[in-house]
N, C-alpha and C positions, 0 to 999 in steps of 0.2 A: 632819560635822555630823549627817548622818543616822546615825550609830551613836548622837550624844549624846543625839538626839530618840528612839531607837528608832522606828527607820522604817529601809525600805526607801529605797537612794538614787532610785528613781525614783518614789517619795511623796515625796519631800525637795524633787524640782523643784518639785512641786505647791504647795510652800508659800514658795518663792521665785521662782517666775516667772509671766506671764505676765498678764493684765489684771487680775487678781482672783485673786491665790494666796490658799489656804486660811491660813487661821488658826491657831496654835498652841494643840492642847487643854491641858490642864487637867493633863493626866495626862502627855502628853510635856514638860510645861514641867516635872514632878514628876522627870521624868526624868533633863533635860537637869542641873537643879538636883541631882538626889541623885549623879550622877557626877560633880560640879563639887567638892562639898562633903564626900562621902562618901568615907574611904581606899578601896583594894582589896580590904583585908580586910573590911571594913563590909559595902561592895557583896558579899562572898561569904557572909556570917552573912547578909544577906536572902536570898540565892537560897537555902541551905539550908533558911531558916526556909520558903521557899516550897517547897521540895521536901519537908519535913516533910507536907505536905496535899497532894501529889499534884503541884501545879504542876512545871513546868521549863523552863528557859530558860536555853538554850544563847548566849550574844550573838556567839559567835565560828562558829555552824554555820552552813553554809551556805541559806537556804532554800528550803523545801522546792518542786520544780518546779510550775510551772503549769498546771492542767488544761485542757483542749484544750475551746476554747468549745463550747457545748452546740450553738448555733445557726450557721448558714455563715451568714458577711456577706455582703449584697448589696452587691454595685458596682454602678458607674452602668450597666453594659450588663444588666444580668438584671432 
């Protein structure tokens, strides 16, 4: 479900669990919709037409790691 949303699966929990999961935008429901309805081929004439202006998007790459928080968390003892 999180590849149909385009989300990360652990933004995907966020929108199914928990006392108040987030909401589905606008633009992932565009999503979930154009892979539902759209052939393979479809979906690949967009990402080229996107890659004509620079854009790119890879759905199968892995991504990219996490940068290491700016700030050290406090715990309860400091």
């Amino acid at each position: 479900m999180a590849r149909l949303f385009a989300v990360q699966p652990e933004q995907w929990r966020k929108h199914t669990g928990g006392q108040s999961p987030r909401e589905i935008s606008a633009t992932r429901a565009f999503f979930m919709a154009a892979f539902q309805v759209l052939s393979d081929e479809e979906i690949e004439r967009v990402v080229a037409y996107m890659a004509s202006f620079g854009a790119r998007w890879n759905m199968d790459a892995e991504p990219p790691p996490r940068p290491e928080p700016r700030y050290r968390q406090r715990n309860e003892a400091s």
